[in-house]
C-alpha positions as CSV (number, residue, x, y, z in Angstrom):
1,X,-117.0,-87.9,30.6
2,X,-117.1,-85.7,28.0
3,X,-117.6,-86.1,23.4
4,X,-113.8,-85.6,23.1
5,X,-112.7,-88.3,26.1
6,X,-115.4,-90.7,24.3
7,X,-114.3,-90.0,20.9
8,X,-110.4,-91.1,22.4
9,X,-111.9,-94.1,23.8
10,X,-113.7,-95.0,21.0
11,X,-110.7,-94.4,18.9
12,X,-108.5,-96.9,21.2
13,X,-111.2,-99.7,20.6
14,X,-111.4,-99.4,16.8
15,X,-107.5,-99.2,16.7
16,X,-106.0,-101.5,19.7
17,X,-102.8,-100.7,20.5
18,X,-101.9,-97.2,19.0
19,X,-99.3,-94.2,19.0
20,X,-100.7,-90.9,19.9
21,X,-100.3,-90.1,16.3
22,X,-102.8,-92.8,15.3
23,X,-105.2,-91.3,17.6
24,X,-105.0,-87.7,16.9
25,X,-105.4,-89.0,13.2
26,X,-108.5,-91.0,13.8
27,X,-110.2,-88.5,16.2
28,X,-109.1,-85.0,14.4
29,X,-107.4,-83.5,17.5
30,X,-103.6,-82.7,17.5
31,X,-100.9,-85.2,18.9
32,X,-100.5,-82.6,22.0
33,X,-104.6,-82.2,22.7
34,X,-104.8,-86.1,22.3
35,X,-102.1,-86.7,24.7
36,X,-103.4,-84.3,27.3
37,X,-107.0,-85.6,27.4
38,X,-105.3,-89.7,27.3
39,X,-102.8,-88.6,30.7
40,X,-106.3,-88.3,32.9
41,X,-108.1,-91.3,31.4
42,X,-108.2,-93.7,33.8
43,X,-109.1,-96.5,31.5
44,X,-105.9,-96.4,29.4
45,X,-102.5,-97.1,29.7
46,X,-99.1,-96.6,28.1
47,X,-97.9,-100.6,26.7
48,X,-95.2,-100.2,25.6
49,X,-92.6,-98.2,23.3
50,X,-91.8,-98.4,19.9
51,X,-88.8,-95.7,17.9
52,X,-89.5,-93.8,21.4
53,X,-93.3,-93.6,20.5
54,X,-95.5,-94.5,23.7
55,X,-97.9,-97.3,22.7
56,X,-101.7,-96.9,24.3
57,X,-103.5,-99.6,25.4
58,X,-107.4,-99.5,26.7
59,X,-107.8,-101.4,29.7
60,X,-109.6,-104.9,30.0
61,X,-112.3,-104.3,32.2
62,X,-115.2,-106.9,33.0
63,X,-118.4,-105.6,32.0
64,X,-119.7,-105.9,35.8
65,X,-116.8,-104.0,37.6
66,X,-118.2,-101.7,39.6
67,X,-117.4,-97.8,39.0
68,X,-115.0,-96.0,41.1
């Protein structure tokens, strides 16, 4: 995992549930670079929508799941 997929993650867990907006505001990356890196995360997930704005949501994964 690289600083820019961290930073994203670390982004999601400060903010909850955010648009890709939100995130590309709180990690200093575009909307488009932010939305590209989030697409192959596999730890995050669209929610929901809101005014035709995907929502994403981190996973809830138990601290002893075992890596893929």
């Amino acid at each position: 995992m690289n600083q820019k997929e961290r930073n994203l993650i670390q982004a999601l867990r400060d903010l909850g549930d955010a648009t890709i907006y939100q995130i590309a505001a709180r990690t200093g990356m575009t909307p488009r670079q932010a939305d590209v890196i989030l697409s192959y995360i596999h730890c995050v997930y669209i929610s929901g929508w809101t005014d035709g704005k995907a929502i994403w949501r981190l996973a809830d994964t138990p601290k002893n799941c075992p890596k893929p």
